[in-house]
Structures are given as C-alpha cells and as structure tokens.
C-alpha positions as CSV (number, residue, x, y, z in Angstrom):
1,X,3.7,0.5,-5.1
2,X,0.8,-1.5,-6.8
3,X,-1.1,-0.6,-9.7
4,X,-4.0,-2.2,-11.4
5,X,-5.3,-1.8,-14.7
6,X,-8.7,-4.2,-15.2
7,X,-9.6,-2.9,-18.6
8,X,-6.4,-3.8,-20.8
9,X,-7.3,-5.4,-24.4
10,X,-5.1,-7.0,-26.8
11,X,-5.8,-9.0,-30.0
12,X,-4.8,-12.5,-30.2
13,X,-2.5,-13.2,-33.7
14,X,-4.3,-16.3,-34.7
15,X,-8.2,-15.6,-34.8
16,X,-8.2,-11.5,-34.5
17,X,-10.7,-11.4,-31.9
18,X,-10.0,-9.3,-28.6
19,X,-8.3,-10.5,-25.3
20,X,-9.3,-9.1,-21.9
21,X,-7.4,-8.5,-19.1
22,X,-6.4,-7.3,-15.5
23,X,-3.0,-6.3,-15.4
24,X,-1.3,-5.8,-12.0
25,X,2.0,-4.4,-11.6
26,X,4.0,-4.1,-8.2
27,X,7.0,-1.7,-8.4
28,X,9.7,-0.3,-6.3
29,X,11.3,2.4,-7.8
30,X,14.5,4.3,-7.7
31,X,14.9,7.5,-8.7
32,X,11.7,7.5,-11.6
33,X,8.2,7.1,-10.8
34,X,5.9,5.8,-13.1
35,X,3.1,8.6,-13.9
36,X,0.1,7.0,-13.9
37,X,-1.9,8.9,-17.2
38,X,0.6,7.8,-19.1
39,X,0.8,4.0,-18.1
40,X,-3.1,4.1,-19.2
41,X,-1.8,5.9,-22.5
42,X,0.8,3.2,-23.2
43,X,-1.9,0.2,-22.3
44,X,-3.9,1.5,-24.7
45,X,-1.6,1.1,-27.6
46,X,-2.0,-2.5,-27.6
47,X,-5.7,-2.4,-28.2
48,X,-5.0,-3.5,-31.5
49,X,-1.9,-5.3,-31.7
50,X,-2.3,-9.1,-32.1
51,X,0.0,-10.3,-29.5
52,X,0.1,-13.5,-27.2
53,X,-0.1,-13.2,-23.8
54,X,3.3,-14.2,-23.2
55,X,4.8,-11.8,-25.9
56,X,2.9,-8.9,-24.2
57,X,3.8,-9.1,-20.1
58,X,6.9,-9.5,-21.1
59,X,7.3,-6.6,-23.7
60,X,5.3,-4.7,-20.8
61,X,8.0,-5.4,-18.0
62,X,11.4,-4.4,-20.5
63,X,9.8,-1.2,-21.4
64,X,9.0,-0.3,-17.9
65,X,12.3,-1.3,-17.0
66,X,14.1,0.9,-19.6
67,X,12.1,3.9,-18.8
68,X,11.9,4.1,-15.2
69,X,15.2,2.1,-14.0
70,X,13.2,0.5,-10.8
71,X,15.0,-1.7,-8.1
72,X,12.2,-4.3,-8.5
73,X,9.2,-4.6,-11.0
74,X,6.8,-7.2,-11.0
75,X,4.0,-7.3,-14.2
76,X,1.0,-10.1,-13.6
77,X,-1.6,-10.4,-16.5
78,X,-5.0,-12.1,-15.4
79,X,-6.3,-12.9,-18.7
80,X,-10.3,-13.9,-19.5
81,X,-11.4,-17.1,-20.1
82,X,-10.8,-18.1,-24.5
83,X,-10.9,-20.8,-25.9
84,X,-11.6,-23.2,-22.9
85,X,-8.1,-21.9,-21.0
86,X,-7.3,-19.0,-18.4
87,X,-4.1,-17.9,-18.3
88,X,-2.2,-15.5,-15.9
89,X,1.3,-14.5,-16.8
90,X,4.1,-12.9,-14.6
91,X,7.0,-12.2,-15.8
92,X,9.8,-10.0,-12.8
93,X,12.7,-7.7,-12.8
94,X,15.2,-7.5,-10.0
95,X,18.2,-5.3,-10.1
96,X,21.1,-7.5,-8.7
97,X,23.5,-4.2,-7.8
C-alpha cells in the first residue's frame, strides 16, 4: 500500500521558520490498517514542533510501527529546498519473524 502526503510542515529547531514536505510511506500490513483521516490528523501535529528532518521520519516510522504492527513499513520525506540543501530522508521497518 502507498500513501502520500505533499502538504506535511514542520518547524526547524534552529531559525523557527517552517519546513515543507512530501511524505511517502509504503506499507504492508498485518492484521491493522492504517486509517487514512487519522494519518492526516497525526501529520498535522507536527505543524509546530521544531524538529529536524531526521528526528521526524524516524519518530514517524516507530509510531506507525507501534500502532499498526506492519510486516514492512517504509517512511520517505522529500523535503523543500532551505538553506541552499534538499534533503530526502528514509528511514525502514522489516519484521524479521
């Protein structure tokens, strides 16, 4: 199952102003699905969280894990242009039994 979500914002710690993003995640699941509203829902918390992009996938791809249990999990994060740098982050989860 893929999912994108192109509108994903975080702050960045050291100057405050906003990061953009295009999150793609690539799941497949076990026994829980992940419901779609609330994915958005829990996006949308970081709106205002200063958070680097590392901290964030990865923070993305445990809780996911923990809630949903999948048999493979995949979280890509396509961030905008700052500072001069783009930067996409992937961090993945393979269950080994």
């Amino acid at each position: 199952m893929n999912i994108e979500f192109p509108e994903f914002t975080c702050i960045c710690p050291r100057t405050g102003l906003p990061d953009f993003a295009t999150l793609k995640i690539e799941y497949i699941p076990d026994k829980k699905l992940i419901e779609l509203k609330s994915l958005k829902y829990y996006f949308v918390t970081f709106r205002n969280v200063g958070i680097f992009h590392e901290y964030v996938i990865n923070q993305i791809l445990e809780e996911l894990v923990a809630a949903c249990k999948p048999r493979q999990l995949k979280v890509a994060g396509d961030f905008n242009v700052r500072g001069g740098i783009k930067t996409t982050i992937t961090a993945e989860y393979k269950r080994t039994a």
